[in-house]
N, C-alpha and C positions, 0 to 999 in steps of 0.2 A: 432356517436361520431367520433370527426379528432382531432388529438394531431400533434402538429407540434411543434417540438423542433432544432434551429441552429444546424445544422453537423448530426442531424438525417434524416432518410429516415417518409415520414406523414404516420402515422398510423390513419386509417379509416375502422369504423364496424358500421353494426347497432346494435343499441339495441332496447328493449323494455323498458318502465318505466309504474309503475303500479301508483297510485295513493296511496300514506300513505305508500309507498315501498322502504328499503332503498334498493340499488343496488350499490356493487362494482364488477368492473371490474379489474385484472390485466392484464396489459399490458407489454411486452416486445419492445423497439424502438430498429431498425439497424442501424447499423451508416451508413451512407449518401454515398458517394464518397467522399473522401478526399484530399484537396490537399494544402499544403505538408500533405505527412501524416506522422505517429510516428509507428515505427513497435519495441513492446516492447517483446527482447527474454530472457529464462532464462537463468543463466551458470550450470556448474553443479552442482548437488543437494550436500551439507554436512549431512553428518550425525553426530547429534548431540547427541545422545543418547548413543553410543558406542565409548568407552574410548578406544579402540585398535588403533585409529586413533590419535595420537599424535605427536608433533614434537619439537626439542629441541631446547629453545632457549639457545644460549650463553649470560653466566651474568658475565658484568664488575664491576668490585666492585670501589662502589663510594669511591673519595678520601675523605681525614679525614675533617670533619668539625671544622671552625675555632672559638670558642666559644669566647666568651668573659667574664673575671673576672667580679665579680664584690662582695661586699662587703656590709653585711648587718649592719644596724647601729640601 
């Protein structure tokens, strides 16, 4: 079996197949050499679970809204 995929490195194994046999294989592909390549880092972890970690926002209070009359008939 040869699996060749763009940007992957070819994955090649034999197998055997039986006759009335169903056969899966799983495969793992490496990626290839790259060029350019995308180097994806984390930042640091939040923790979301624990409410000790808070911060204060400041709240401006909205100015007055201007409504408009109006008269039922």
């Amino acid at each position: 079996m040869r699996v060749l995929s763009p940007g992957f490195a070819t994955y090649q194994q034999s197998i055997n197949l039986a006759d009335a046999t169903a056969t899966k294989k799983d495969i793992v592909l490496q990626v290839a050499n790259c060029s350019p390549c995308l180097e994806v880092l984390s930042g640091p972890q939040i923790e979301t679970l624990d409410a000790s970690l808070t911060s204060m926002l400041t709240l401006n209070p909205l100015p007055p809204l201007k409504l408009h009359k109006r008269t039922a008939r």
